[in-house]
C-alpha positions as a Python dict, from the first residue, in 0.01 Angstrom:
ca = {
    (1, 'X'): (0, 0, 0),
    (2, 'X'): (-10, -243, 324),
    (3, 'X'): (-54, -27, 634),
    (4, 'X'): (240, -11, 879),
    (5, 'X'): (55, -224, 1127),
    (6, 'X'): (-126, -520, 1138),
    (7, 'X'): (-512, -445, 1076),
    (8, 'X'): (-596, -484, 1487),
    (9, 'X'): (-267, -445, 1683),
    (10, 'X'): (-216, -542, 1992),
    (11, 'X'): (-307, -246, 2215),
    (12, 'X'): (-116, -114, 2524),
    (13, 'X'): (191, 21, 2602),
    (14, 'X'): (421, -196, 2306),
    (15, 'X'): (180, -67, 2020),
    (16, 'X'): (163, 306, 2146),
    (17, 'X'): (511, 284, 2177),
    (18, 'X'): (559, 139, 1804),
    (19, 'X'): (319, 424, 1621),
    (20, 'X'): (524, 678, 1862),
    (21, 'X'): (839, 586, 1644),
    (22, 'X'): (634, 610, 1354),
    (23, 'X'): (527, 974, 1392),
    (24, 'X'): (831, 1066, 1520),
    (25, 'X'): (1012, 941, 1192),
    (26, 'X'): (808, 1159, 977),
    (27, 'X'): (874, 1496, 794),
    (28, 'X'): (665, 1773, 958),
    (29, 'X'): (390, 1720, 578),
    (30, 'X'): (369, 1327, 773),
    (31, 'X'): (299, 1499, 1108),
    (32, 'X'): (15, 1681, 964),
    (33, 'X'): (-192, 1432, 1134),
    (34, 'X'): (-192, 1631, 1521),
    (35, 'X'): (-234, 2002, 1684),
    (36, 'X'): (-180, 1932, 1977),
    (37, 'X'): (-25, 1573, 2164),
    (38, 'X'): (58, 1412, 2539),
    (39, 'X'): (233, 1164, 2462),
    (40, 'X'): (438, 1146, 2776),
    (41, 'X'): (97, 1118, 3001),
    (42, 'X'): (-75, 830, 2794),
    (43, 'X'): (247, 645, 2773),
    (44, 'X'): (235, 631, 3181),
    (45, 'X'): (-156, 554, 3207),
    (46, 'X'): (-99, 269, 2945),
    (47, 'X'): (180, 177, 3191),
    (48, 'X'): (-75, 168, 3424),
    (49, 'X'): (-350, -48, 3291),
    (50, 'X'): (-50, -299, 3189),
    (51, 'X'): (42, -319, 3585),
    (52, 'X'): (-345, -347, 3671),
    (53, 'X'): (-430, -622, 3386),
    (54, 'X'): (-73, -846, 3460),
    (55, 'X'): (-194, -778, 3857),
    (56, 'X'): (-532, -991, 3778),
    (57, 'X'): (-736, -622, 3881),
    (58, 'X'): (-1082, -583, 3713),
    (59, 'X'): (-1063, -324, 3421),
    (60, 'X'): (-1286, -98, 3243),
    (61, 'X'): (-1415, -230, 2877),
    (62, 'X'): (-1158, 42, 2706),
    (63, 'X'): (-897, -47, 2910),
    (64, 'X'): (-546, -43, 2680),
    (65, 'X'): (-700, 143, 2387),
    (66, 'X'): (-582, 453, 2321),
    (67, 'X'): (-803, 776, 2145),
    (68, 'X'): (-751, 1060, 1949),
    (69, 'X'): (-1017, 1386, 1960),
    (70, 'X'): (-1105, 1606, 1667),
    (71, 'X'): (-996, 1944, 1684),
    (72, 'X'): (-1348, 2047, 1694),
    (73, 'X'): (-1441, 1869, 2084),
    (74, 'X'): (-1347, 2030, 2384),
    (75, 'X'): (-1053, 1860, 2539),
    (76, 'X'): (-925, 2050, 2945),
    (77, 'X'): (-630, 2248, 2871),
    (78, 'X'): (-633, 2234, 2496),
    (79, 'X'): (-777, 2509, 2251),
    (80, 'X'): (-1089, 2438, 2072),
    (81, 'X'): (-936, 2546, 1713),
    (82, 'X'): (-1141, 2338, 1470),
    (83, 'X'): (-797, 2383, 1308),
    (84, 'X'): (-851, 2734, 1247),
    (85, 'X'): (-572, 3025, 1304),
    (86, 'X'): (-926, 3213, 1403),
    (87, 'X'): (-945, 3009, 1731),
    (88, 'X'): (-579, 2873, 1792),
    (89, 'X'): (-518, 3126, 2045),
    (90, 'X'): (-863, 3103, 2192),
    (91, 'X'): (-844, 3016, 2551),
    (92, 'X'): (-790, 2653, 2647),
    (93, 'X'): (-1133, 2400, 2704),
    (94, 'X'): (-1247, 2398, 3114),
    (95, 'X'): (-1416, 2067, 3055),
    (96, 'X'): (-1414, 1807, 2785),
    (97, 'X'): (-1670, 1696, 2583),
    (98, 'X'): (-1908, 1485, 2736),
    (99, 'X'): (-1832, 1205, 2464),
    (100, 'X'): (-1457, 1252, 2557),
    (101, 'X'): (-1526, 1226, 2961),
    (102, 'X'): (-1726, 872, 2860),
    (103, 'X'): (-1426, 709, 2686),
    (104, 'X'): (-1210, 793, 2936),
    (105, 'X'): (-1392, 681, 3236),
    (106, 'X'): (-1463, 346, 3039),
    (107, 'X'): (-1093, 314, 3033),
    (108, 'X'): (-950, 485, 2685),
    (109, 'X'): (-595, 658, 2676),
    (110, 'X'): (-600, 1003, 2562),
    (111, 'X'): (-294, 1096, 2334),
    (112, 'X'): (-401, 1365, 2076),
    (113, 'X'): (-603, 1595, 1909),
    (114, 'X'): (-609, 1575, 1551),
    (115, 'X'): (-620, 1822, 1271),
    (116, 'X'): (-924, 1901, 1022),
    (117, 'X'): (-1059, 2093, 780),
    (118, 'X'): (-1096, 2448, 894),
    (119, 'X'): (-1413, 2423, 1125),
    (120, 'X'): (-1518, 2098, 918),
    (121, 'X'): (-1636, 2322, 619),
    (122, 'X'): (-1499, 2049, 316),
    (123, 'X'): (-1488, 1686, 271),
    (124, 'X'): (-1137, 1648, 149),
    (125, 'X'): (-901, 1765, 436),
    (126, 'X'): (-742, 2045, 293),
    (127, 'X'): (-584, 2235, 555),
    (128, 'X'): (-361, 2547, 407),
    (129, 'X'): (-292, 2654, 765),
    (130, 'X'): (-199, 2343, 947),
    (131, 'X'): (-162, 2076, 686),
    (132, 'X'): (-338, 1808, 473),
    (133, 'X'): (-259, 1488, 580),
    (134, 'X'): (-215, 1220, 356),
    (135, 'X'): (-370, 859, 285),
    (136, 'X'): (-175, 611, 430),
    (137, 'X'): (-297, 394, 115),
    (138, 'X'): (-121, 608, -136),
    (139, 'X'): (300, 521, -163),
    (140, 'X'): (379, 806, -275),
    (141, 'X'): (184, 1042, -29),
    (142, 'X'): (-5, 1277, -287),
    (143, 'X'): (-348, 1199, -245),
    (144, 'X'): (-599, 1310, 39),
    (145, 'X'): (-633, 1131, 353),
    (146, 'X'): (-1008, 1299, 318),
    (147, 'X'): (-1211, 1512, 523),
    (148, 'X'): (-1317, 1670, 713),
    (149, 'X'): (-1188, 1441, 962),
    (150, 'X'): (-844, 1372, 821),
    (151, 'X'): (-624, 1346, 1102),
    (152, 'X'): (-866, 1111, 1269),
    (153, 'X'): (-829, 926, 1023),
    (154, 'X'): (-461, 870, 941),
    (155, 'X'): (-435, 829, 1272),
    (156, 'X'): (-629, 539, 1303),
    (157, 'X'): (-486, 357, 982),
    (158, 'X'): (-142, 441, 1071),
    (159, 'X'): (-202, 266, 1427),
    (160, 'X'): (-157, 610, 1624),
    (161, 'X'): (-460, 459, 1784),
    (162, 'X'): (-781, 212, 1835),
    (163, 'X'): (-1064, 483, 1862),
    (164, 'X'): (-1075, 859, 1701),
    (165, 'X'): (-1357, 1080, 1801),
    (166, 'X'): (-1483, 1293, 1529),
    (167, 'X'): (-1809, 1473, 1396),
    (168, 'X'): (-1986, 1364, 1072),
    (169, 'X'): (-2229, 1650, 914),
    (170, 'X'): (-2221, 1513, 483),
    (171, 'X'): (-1993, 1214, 532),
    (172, 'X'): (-1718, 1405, 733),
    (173, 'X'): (-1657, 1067, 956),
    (174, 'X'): (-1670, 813, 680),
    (175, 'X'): (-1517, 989, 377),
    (176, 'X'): (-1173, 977, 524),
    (177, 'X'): (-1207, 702, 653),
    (178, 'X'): (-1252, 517, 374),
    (179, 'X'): (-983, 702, 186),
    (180, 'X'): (-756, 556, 451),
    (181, 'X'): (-941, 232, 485),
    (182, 'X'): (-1057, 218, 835),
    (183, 'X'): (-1415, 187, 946),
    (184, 'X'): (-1608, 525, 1008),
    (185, 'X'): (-1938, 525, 1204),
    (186, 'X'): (-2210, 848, 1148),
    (187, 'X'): (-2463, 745, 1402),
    (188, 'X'): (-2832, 883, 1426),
    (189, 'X'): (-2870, 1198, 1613),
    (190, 'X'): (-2876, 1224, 1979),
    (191, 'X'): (-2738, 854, 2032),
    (192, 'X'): (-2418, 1074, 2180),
    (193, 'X'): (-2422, 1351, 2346),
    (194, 'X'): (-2338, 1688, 2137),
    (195, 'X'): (-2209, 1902, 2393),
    (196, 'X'): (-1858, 2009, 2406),
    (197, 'X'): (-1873, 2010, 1998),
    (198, 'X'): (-1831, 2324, 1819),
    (199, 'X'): (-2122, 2298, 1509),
    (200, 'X'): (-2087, 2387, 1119),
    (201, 'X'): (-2442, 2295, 1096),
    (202, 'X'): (-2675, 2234, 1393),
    (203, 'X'): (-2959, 2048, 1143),
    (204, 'X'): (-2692, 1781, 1027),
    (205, 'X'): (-2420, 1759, 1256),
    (206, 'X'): (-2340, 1422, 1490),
    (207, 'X'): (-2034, 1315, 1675),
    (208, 'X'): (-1912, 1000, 1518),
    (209, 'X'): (-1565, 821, 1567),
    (210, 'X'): (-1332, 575, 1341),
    (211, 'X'): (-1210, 250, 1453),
    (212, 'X'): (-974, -37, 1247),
    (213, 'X'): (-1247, -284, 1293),
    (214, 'X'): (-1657, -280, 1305),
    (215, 'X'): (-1637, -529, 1609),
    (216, 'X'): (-1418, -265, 1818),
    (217, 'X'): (-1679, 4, 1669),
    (218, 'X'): (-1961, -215, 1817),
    (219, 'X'): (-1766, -207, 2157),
    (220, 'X'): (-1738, 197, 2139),
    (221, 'X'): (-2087, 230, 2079),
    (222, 'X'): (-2205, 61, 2320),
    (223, 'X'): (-1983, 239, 2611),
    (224, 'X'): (-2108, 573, 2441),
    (225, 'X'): (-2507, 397, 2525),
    (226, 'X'): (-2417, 387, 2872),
    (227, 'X'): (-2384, 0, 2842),
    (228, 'X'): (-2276, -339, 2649),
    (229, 'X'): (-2581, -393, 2354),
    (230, 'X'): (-2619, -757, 2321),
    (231, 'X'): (-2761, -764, 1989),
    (232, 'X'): (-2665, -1125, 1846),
    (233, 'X'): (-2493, -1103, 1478),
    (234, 'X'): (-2702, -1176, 1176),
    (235, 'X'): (-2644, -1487, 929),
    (236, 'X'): (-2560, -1390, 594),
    (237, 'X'): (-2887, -1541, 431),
    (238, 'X'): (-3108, -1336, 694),
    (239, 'X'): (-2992, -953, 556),
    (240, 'X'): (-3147, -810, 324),
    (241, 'X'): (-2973, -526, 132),
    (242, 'X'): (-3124, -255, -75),
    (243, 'X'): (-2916, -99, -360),
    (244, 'X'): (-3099, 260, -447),
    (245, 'X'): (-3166, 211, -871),
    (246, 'X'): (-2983, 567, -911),
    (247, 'X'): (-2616, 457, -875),
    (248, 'X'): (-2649, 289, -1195),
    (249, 'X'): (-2652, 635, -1329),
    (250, 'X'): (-2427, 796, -1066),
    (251, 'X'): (-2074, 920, -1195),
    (252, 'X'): (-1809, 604, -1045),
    (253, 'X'): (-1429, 528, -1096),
    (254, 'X'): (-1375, 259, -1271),
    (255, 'X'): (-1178, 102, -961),
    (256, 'X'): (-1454, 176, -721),
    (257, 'X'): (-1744, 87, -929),
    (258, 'X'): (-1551, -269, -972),
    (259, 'X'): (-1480, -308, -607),
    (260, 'X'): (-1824, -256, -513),
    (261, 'X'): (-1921, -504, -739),
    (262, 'X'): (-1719, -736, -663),
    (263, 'X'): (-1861, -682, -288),
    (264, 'X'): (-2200, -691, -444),
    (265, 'X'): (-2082, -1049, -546),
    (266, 'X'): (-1913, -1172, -317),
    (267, 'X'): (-2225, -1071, -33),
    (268, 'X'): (-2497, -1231, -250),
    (269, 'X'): (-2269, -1567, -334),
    (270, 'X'): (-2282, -1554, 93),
    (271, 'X'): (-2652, -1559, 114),
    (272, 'X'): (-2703, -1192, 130),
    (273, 'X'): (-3038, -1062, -23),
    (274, 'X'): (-2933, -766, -228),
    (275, 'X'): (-3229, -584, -438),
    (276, 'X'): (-3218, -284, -653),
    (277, 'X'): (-3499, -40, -569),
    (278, 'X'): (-3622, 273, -681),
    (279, 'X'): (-3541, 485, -340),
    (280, 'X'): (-3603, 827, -524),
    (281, 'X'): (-3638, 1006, -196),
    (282, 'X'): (-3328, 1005, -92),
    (283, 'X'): (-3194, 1241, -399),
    (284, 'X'): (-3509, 1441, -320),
    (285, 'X'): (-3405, 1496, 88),
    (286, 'X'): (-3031, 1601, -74),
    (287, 'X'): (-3191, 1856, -289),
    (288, 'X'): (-3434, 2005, -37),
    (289, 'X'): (-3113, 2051, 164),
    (290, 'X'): (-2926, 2205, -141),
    (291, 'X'): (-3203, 2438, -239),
    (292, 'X'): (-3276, 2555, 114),
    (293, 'X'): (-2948, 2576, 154),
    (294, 'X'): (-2918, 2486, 502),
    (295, 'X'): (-2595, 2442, 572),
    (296, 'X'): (-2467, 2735, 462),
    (297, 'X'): (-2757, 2936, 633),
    (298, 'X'): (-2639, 2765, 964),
    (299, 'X'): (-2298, 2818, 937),
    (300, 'X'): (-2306, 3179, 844),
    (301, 'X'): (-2500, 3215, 1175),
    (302, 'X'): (-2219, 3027, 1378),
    (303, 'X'): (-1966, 3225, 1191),
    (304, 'X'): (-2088, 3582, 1155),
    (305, 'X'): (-1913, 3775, 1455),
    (306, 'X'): (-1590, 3559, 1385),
    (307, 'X'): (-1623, 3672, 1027),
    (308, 'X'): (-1668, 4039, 1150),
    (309, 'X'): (-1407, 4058, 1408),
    (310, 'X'): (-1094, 3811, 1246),
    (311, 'X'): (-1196, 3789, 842),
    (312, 'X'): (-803, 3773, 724),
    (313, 'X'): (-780, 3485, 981),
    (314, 'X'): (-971, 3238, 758),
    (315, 'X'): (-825, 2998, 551),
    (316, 'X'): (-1003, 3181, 168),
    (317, 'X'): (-1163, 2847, 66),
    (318, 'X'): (-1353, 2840, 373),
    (319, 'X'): (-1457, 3227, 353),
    (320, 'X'): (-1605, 3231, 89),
    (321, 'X'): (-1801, 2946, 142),
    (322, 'X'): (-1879, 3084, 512),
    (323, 'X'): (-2004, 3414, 344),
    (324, 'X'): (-2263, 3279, 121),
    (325, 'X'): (-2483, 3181, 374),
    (326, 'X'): (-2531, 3587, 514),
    (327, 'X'): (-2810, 3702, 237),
    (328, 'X'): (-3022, 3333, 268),
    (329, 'X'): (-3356, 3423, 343),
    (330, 'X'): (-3503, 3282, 668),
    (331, 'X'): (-3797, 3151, 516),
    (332, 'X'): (-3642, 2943, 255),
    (333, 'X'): (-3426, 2770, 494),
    (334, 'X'): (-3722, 2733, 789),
    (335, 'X'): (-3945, 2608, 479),
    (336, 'X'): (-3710, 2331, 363),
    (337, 'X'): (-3660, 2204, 705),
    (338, 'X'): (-4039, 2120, 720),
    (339, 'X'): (-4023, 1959, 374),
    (340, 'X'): (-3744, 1737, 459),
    (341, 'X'): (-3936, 1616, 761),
    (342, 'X'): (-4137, 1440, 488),
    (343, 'X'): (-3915, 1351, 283),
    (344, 'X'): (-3798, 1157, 587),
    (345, 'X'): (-4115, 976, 638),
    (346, 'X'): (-4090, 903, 275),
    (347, 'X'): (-3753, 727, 271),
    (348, 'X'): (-3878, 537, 559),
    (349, 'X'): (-4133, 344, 392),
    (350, 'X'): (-3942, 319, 82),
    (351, 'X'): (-3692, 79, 338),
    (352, 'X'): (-3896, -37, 560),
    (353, 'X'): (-3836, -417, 418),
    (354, 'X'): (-3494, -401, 394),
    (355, 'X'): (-3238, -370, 679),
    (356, 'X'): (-2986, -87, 513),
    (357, 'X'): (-2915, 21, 172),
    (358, 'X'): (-2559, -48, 25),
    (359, 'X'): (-2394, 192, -206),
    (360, 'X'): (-1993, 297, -237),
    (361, 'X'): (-1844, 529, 17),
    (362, 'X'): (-1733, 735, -201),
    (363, 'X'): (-1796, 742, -593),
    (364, 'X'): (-1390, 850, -644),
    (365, 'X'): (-1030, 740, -542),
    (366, 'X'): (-898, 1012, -345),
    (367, 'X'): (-714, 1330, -540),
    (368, 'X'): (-418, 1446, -563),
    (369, 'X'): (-360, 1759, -329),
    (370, 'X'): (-189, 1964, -586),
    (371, 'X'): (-483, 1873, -844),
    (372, 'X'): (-679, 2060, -562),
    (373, 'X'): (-535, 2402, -576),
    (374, 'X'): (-782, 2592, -829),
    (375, 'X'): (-1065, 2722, -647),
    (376, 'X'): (-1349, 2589, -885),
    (377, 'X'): (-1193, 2251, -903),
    (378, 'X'): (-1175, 2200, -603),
    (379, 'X'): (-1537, 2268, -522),
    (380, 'X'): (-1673, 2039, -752),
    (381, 'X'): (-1418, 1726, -626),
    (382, 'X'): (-1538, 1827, -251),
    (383, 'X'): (-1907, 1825, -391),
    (384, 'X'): (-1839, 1512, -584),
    (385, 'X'): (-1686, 1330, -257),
    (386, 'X'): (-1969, 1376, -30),
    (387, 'X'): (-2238, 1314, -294),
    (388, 'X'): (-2340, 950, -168),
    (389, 'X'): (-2259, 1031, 186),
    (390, 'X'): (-2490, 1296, 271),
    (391, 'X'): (-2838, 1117, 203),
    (392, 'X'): (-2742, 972, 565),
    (393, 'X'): (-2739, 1329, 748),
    (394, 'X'): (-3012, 1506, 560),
    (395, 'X'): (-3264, 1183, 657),
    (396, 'X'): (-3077, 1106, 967),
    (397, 'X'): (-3027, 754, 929),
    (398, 'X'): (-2689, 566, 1111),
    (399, 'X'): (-2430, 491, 845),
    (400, 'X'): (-2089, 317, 838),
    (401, 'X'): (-1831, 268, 583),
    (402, 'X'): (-1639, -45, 579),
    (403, 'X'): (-1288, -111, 375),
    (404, 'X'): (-1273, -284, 86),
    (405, 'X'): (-956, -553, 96),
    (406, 'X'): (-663, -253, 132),
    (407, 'X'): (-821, -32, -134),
    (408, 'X'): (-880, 373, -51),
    (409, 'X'): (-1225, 309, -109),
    (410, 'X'): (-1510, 211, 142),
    (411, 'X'): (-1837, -43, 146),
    (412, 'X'): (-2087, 200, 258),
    (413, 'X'): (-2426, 61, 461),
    (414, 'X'): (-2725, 301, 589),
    (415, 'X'): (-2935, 141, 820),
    (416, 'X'): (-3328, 176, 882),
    (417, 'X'): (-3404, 515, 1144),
    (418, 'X'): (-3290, 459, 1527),
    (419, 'X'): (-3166, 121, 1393),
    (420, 'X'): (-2790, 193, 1488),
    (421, 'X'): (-2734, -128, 1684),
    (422, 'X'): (-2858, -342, 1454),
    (423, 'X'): (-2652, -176, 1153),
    (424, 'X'): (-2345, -217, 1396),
    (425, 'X'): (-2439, -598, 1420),
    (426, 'X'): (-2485, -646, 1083),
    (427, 'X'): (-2132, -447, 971),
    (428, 'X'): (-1941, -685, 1227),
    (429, 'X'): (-2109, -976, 1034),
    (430, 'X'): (-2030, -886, 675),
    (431, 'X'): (-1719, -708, 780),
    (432, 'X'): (-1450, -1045, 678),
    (433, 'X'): (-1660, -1086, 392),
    (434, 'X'): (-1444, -732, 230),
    (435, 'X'): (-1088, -824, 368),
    (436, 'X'): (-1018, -999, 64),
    (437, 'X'): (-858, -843, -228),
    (438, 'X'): (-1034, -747, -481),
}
């Protein structure tokens, strides 16, 4: 399904005030997408930056672009909810989030905060309290926008706006978006700053953001670095791309495992190296994780008084999950955090000749909401969906996901440690490469 804008549309006050009518045409299930909006306010400040750019007046790099912030970032005067009826009556944020006080002074509009999975616990964007949005890529609006930034997401592809802050602990930045086929960038931890961001799990967790375009993703980066990174785009015939020898036997749609190849092909006809190596490591970091069971030992510890005090206010799917993590022993969790420090080393050599590996976004097209509603399903989909995204959190490695022509499924590249700008660089230059149909 072509997306109701252009793929970069003009930004300012003429496309805000196009994607306005959008929403606003929408049944409340279409609306899904926000929790809380001011609409009236960015519409003036775009205003604004129109008179100051037509008036020849020196503007900031953001200038024009407008920003949405997920529900789990401070934003003044808004409740920190994670989209959670635990915390939507919580008092309102003092401060923003430092990441959200950087985009702003470097010139980005402000016009929403967008919904979530309750307190980013699944990867498909469930919401039974507030919503599931929808891919914009699916006609007949039944399949998952993703999560567990969803309305980040939507909002992007539908053109609600240029930049969407969000946080990324398994693939939560890059799953929806490339079930909604915009670029989603996981960066290495610590390149932003953290605070201001409620946490599922303090070991994995990094602010991340979506963008329609890796160029535009470049540009937000390097405002979040404090300034511009000049690192000059790569040829083609000077990447080299690893593809780990375990997809072969990793469970793939038919329509993603095609598209990828046909990437695959298309990148190597270009001059791209691509090599198939062993990179067993990775697996072994995502099963340290599993067995140590990390996350869930982490986010029992941010949720225990919550879970005390307001239990019926939880959405059950997240619960459950939430309550699994309370008889964990401390050891096994403080033992596989030293293991997957060398597990980490490990991977490193294992990539040190090769600039990222490449693998699908996702192995699946996204489901069907109502396929969703049994409790097991549903847990191994949401398993399933972050199964190729999470090697990038447990080794901490940058990651983005790229779209594939107008296909709800995403070219996936994990770059070398610390390496973010150059993995930025080398996404803007295989980036047209994927526009065309498969």
């Amino acid at each position: 399904m072509p997306l109701p804008f252009e793929q970069n549309p003009p930004s300012g006050v003429s496309a805000f005030t196009a994607a306005l009518s959008d929403y606003e045409a929408r049944s409340w299930e279409g609306r899904a997408v926000f929790l809380a909006e001011r609409f009236a306010t960015a519409h003036e400040e775009l205003v604004d930056w129109e008179q100051r750019r037509l008036a020849g007046n020196p503007l900031p790099p953001l200038a024009g672009l407008t920003m949405t912030v997920k529900a789990c970032f401070d934003v003044k005067g808004w409740p920190t909810s994670c989209a959670s009826k635990v915390l939507a009556h919580s008092p309102t944020a003092e401060e923003n989030a430092t990441i959200v006080t950087l985009l702003e002074a470097s010139g980005a509009t402000l016009i929403a905060q967008t919904n979530m999975t309750e307190f980013a616990y699944g990867a498909l964007g469930v919401n039974t309290s507030f919503g599931t949005p929808r891919t914009p890529l699916d006609a007949k609006q039944e399949r998952v926008a993703g999560g567990s930034s969803s309305g980040a997401a939507v909002a992007v592809a539908r053109g609600y706006c240029d930049i969407s802050v969000c946080s990324d602990t398994s693939g939560s930045a890059r799953i929806p978006a490339a079930f909604c086929g915009v670029v989603g960038f996981k960066p290495s931890r610590g390149r932003y700053p953290a605070d201001g961001m409620k946490w599922l799990s303090t070991s994995f967790d990094v602010p991340g953001f979506m963008t329609r375009s890796a160029q535009m993703c470049q540009m937000v980066d390097g405002v979040l670095c404090g300034n511009p990174i000049d690192v000059p785009l790569p040829k083609a015939r000077d990447i080299r791309l690893a593809v780990p020898a375990f997809y072969n036997a990793v469970v793939v749609d038919e329509e993603v495992r095609n598209a990828v190849s046909h990437c695959i092909n298309v990148l190597s006809g270009a001059g791209v190296t691509i090599s198939e190596i062993p990179l067993e490591s990775l697996q072994l970091g995502t099963k340290i994780a599993a067995e140590g069971r990390i996350i869930a030992y982490e986010a029992y510890r941010q949720h225990r008084e919550l879970l005390q005090q307001s239990p019926q206010l939880y959405d059950p799917l997240i619960a459950v999950r939430l309550k699994l993590g309370e008889a964990i022993p401390e050891k096994l969790y403080q033992d596989a955090l030293e293991t997957l420090q060398a597990c980490r080393e490990q991977v490193d050599r294992e990539i040190e000749h090769f600039d990222a590996f490449l693998l699908p976004t996702v192995p699946m097209m996204p489901p069907c909401v109502d396929a969703l509603e049994e409790h097991s399903h549903y847990l191994a989909v949401n398993s399933r969906s972050f199964s190729l995204t999470e090697f990038a959190n447990r080794i901490d490695l940058p990651s983005i996901t790229l779209p594939i022509g107008g296909l709800p499924i995403g070219l996936m590249l994990t770059g070398r440690r610390a390496s973010d700008s150059n993995l930025l660089a080398m996404a803007c230059a295989l980036e047209p490469f994927l526009a065309i149909n498969t």
